[in-house]
C-alpha positions as CSV (number, residue, x, y, z in Angstrom):
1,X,-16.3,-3.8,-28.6
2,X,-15.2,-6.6,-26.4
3,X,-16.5,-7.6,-22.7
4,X,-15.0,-8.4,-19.8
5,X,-15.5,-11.5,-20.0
6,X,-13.7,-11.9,-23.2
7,X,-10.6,-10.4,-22.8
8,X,-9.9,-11.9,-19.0
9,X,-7.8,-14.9,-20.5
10,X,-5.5,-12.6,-22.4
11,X,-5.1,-10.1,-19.2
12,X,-4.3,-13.0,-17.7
13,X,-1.8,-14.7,-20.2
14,X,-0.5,-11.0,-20.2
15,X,0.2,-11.1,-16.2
16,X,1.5,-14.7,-16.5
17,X,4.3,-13.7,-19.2
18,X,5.3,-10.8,-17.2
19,X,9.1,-10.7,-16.8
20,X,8.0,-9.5,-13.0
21,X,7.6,-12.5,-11.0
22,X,4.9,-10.8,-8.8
23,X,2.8,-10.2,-11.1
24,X,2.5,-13.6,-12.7
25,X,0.7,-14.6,-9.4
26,X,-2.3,-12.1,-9.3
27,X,-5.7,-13.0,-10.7
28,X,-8.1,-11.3,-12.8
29,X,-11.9,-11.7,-12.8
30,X,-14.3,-10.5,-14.9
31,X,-16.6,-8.7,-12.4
32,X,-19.8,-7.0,-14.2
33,X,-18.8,-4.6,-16.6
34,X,-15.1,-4.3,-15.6
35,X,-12.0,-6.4,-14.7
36,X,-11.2,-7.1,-11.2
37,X,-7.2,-7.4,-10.0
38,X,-6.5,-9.3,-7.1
39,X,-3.7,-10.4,-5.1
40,X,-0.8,-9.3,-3.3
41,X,2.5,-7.5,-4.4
42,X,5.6,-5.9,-2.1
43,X,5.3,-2.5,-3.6
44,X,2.8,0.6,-4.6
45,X,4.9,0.2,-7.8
46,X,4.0,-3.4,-8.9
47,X,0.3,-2.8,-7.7
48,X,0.7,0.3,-10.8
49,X,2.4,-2.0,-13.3
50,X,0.0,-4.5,-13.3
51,X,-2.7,-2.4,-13.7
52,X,-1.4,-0.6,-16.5
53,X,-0.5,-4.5,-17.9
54,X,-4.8,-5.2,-17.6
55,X,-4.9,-1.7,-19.3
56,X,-2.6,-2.2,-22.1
57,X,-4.8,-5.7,-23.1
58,X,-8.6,-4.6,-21.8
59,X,-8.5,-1.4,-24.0
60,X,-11.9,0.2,-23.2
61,X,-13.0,-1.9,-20.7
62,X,-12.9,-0.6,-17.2
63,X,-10.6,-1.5,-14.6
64,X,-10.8,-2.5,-10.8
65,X,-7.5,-2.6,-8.9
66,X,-8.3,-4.4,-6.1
67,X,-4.2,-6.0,-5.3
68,X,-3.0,-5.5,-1.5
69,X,0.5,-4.0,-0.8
70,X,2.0,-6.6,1.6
């Protein structure tokens, strides 16, 4: 079982390589037991996308979607 703190450079990689250019700009951080999302986005819908991206790579490790919709 991984931790946090060692999947948080391939969430981030993963967010980086997105095709969305909004996303490539948020920042991850490996906060306790989970992953913390951070940043801004223009819609509900990228705020969703990126955290199903940190999903996708974190597996079983919980997520925190912290990202402002500007």
């Amino acid at each position: 079982m991984s931790t946090a703190h060692e999947v948080q450079p391939q969430v981030q990689l993963a967010l980086r390589s997105s095709p969305f250019y909004e996303l490539r700009e948020l920042q991850v951080e490996p906060v306790q037991d989970a992953l913390l999302i951070s940043g801004s986005v223009s819609s509900f819908y990228y705020k969703q996308l990126a955290q199903e991206v940190v999903r996708s790579v974190s597996h079983e490790i919980d997520v925190v979607n912290s990202i402002h919709v500007r």
